[in-house]
C-alpha positions as a printed Julia matrix, in Angstrom:
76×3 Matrix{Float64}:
  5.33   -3.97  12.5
  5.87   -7.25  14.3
  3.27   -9.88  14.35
  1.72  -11.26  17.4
  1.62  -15.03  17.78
 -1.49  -15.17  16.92
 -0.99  -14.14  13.11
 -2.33  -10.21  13.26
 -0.05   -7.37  13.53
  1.39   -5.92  16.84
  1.71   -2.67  17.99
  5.44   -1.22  18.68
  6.94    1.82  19.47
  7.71    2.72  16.03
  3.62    2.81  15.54
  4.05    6.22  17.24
  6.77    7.73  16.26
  6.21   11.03  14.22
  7.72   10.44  11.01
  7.01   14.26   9.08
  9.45   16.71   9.86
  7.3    19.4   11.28
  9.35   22.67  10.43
  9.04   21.41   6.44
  5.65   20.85   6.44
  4.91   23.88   8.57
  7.09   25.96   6.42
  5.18   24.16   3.21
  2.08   25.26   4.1
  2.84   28.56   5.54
  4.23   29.05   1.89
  1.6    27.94  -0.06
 -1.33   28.91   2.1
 -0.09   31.34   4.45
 -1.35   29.3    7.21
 -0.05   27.98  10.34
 -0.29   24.23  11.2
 -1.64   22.63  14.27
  0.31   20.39  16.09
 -2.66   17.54  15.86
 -1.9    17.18  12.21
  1.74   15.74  12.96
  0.38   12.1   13.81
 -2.28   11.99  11.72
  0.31   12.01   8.62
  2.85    9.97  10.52
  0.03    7.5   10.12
 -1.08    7.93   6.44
  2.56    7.51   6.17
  2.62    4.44   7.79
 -0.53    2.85   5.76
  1.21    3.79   2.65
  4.36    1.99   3.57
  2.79   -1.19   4.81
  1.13   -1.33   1.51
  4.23   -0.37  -0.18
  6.16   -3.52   2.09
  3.48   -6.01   0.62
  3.68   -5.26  -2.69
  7.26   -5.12  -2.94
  7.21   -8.9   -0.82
  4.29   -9.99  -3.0
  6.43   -9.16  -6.09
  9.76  -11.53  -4.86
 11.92   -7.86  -3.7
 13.34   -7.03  -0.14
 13.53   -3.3   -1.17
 10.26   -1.04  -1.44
 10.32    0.92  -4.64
  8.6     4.01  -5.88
  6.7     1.45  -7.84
  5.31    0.04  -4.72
  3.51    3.33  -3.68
  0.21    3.64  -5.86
 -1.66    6.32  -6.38
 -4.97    6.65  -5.93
């Protein structure tokens, strides 16, 4: 995400872009749950994604790397 000039965070178009492959999670859940999956869920993922991976960024930049690591995911 780019930052704005003042300091905070600015929205781009990459913000809202879908990042989950629908037919794989669709096909996932269908498999384990026999269920179908709405089309709402899509974006709401992209953006737990998204959370993750800014965390992910900062730890990886707070620990001296340019590259995000498994490492820099944490589990909850």
């Amino acid at each position: 995400m780019a930052r704005s000039t003042s300091g905070g965070p600015q929205r781009d178009a990459a913000d809202d872009e879908i990042l989950i492959v629908a037919s794989r999670l669709k096909a996932y859940i269908d498999r384990k749950g026999g269920m179908k999956t709405s089309a709402d869920v899509l974006p709401v993922l992209s953006d737990l994604v998204r959370e993750a991976a800014l965390v992910a960024i900062e730890n990886a930049r707070d620990d001296g790397r340019r590259t995000v690591k498994a490492r820099d995911f944490q589990r909850r």
